[in-house]
Biotite code that builds the C-alpha atoms (Angstrom):
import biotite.structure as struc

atoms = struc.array([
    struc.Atom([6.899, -12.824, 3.619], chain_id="A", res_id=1, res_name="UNK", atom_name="CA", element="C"),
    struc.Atom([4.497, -12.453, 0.559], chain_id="A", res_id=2, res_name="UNK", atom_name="CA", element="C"),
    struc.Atom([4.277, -15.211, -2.028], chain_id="A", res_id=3, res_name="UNK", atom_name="CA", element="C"),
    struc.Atom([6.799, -15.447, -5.382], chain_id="A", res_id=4, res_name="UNK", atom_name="CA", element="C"),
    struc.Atom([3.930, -13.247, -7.215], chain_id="A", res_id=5, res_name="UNK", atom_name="CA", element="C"),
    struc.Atom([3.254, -11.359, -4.854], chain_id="A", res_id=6, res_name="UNK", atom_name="CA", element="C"),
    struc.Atom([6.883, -10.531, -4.695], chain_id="A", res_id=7, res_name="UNK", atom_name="CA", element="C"),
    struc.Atom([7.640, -10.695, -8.235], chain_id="A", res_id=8, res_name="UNK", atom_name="CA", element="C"),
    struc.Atom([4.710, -7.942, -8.606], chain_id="A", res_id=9, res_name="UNK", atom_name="CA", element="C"),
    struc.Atom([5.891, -5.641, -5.583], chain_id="A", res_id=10, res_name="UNK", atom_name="CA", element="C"),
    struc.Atom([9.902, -5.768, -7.587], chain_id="A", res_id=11, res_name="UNK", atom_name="CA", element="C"),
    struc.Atom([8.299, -4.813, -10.459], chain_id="A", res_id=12, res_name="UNK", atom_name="CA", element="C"),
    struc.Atom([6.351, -2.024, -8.897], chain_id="A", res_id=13, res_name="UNK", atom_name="CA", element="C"),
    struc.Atom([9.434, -0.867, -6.629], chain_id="A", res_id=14, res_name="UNK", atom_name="CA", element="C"),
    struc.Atom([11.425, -0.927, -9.832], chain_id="A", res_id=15, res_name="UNK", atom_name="CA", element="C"),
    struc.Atom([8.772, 1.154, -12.153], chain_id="A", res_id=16, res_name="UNK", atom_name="CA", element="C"),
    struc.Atom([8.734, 3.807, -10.203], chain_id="A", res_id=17, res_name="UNK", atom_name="CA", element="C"),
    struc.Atom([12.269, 3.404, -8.899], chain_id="A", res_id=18, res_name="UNK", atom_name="CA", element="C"),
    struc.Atom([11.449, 2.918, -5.321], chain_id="A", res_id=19, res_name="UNK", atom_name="CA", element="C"),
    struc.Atom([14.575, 2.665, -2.900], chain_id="A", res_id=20, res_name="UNK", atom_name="CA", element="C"),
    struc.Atom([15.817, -1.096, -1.757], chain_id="A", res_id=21, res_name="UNK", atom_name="CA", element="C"),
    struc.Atom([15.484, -0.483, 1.510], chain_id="A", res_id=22, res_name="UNK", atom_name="CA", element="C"),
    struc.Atom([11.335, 0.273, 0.410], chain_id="A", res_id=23, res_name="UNK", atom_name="CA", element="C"),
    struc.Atom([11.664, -2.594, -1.075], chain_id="A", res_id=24, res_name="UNK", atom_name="CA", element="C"),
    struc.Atom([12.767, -4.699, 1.603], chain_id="A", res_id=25, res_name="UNK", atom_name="CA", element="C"),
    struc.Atom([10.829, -3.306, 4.027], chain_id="A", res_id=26, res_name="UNK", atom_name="CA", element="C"),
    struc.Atom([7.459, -3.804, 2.063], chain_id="A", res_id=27, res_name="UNK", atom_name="CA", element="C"),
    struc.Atom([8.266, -7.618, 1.338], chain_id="A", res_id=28, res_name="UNK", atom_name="CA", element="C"),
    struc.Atom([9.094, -8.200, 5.183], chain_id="A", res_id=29, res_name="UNK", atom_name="CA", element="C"),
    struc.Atom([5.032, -7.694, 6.080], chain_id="A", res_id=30, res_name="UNK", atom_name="CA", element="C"),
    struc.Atom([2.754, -10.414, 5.666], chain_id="A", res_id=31, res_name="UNK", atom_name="CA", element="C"),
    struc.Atom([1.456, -11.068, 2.110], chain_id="A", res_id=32, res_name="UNK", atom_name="CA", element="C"),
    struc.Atom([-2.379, -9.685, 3.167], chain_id="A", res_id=33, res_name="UNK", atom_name="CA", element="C"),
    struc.Atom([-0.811, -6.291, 4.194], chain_id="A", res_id=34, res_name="UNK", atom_name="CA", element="C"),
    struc.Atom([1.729, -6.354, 1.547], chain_id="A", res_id=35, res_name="UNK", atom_name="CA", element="C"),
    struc.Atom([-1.055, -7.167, -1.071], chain_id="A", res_id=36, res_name="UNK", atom_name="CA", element="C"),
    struc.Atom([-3.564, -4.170, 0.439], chain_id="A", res_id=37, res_name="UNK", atom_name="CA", element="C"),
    struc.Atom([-0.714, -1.666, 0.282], chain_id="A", res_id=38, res_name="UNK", atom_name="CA", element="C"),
    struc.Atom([0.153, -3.087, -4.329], chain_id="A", res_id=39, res_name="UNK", atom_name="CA", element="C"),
    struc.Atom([-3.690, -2.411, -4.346], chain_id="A", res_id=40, res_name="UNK", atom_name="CA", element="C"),
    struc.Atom([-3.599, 0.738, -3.109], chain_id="A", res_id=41, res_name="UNK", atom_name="CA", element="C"),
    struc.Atom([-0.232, 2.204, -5.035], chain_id="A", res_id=42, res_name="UNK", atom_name="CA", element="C"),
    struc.Atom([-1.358, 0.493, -8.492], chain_id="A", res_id=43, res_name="UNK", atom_name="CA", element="C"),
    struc.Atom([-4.889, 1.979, -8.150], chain_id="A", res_id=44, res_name="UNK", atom_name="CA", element="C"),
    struc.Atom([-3.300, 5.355, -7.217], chain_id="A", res_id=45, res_name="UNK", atom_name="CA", element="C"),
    struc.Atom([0.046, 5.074, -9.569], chain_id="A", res_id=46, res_name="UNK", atom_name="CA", element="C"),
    struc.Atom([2.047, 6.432, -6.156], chain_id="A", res_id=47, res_name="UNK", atom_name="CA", element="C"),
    struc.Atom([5.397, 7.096, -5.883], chain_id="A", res_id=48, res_name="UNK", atom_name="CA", element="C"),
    struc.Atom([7.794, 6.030, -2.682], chain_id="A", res_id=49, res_name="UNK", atom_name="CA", element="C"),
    struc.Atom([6.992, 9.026, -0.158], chain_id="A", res_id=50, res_name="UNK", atom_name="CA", element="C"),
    struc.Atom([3.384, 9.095, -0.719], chain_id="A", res_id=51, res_name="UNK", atom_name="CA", element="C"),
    struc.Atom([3.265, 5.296, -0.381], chain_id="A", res_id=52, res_name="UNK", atom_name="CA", element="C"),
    struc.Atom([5.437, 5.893, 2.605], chain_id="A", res_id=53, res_name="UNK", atom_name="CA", element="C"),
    struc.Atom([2.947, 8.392, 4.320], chain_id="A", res_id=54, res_name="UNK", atom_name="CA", element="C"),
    struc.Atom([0.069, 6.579, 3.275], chain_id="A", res_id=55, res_name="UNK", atom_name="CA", element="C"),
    struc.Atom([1.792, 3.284, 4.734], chain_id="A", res_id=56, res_name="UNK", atom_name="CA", element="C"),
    struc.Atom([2.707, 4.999, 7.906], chain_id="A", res_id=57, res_name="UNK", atom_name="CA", element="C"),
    struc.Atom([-1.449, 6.245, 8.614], chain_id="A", res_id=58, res_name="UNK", atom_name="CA", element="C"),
    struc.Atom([-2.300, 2.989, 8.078], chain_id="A", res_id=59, res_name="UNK", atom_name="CA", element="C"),
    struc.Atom([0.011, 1.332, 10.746], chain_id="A", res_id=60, res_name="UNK", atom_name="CA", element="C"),
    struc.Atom([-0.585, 3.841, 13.278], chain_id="A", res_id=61, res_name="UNK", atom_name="CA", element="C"),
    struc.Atom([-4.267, 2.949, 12.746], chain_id="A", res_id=62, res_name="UNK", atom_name="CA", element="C"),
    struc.Atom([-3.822, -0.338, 12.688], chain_id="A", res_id=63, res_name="UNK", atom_name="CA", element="C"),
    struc.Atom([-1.855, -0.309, 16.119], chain_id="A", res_id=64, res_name="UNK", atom_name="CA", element="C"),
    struc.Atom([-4.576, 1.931, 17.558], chain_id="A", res_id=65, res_name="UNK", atom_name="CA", element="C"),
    struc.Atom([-7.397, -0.195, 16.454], chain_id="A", res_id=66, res_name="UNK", atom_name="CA", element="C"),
    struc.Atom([-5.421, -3.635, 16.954], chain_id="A", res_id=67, res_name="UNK", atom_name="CA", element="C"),
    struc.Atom([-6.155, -4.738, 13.865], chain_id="A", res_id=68, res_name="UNK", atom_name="CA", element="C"),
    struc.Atom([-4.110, -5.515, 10.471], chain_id="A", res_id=69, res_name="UNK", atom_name="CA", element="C"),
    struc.Atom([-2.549, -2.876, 7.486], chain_id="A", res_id=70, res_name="UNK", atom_name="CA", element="C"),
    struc.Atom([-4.773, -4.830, 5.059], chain_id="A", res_id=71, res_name="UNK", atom_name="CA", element="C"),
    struc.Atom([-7.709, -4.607, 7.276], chain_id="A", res_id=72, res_name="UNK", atom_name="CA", element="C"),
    struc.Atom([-7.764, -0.440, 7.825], chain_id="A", res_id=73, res_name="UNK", atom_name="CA", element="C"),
    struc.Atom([-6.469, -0.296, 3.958], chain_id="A", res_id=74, res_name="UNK", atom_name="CA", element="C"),
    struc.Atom([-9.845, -2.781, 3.092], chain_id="A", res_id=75, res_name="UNK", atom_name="CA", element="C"),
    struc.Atom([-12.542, -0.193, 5.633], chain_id="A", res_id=76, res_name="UNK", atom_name="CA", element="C"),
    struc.Atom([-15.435, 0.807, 3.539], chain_id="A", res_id=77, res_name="UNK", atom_name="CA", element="C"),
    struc.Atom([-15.331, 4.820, 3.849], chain_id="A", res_id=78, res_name="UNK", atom_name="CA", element="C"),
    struc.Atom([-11.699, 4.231, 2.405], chain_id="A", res_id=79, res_name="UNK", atom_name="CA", element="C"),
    struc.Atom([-12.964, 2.130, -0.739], chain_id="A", res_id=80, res_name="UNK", atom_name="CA", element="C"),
    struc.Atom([-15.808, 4.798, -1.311], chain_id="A", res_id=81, res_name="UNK", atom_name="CA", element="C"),
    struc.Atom([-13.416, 7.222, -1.191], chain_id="A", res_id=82, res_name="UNK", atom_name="CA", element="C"),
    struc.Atom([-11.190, 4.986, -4.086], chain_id="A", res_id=83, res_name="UNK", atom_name="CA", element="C"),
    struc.Atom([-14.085, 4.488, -5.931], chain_id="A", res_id=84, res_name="UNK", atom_name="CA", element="C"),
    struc.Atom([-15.058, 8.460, -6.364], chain_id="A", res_id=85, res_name="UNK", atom_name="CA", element="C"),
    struc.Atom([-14.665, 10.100, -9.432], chain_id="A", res_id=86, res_name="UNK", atom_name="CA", element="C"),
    struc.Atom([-12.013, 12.704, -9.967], chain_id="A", res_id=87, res_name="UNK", atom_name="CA", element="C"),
    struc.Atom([-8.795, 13.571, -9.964], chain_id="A", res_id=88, res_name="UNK", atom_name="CA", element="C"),
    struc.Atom([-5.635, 11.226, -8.341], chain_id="A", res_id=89, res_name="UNK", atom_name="CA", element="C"),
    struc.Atom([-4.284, 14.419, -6.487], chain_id="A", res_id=90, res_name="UNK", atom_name="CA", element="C"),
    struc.Atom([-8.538, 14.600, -4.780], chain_id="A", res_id=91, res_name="UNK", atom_name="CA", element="C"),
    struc.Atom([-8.725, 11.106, -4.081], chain_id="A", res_id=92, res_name="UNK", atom_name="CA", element="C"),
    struc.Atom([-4.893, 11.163, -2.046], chain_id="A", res_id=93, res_name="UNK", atom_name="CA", element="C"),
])
């Protein structure tokens, strides 16, 4: 369960872009490094609920097929290159 930021920060998100409850509550259940990897990724990207939803899903199925955390396939270098490009949101996604 992530820390009172870190949950104070994903409420404020959720509510921003008006994210569903049941988003909401789903995203505070994980553990605060996963939980803090996925913020990173939907500030940095200014995503709404289903694209953080698909993007979430991809990175648990990778996660369960590498054995290894959300925050951990979220933190792999090609994806940070690929955060770092220039260009357009909608090129980066």
């Amino acid at each position: 369960m992530p820390s009172q930021d870190l949950d104070a920060r994903l409420r404020a998100y959720g509510d921003e872009r008006h994210f569903r409850g049941k988003t909401i509550e789903r995203w505070l259940a994980l553990q605060d490094e996963d939980a803090a990897a996925l913020l990173e990724l939907a500030e940095s990207l200014r995503l709404g609920e289903n694209q953080l939803r698909d993007l979430w899903q991809w990175a648990e199925e990778v996660a369960r097929r590498d054995g290894c955390s959300v925050a951990t396939v979220l933190a792999t270098p090609e994806l940070r290159r690929a955060l770092r490009q220039q260009g357009g949101r909608a090129e980066t996604l």
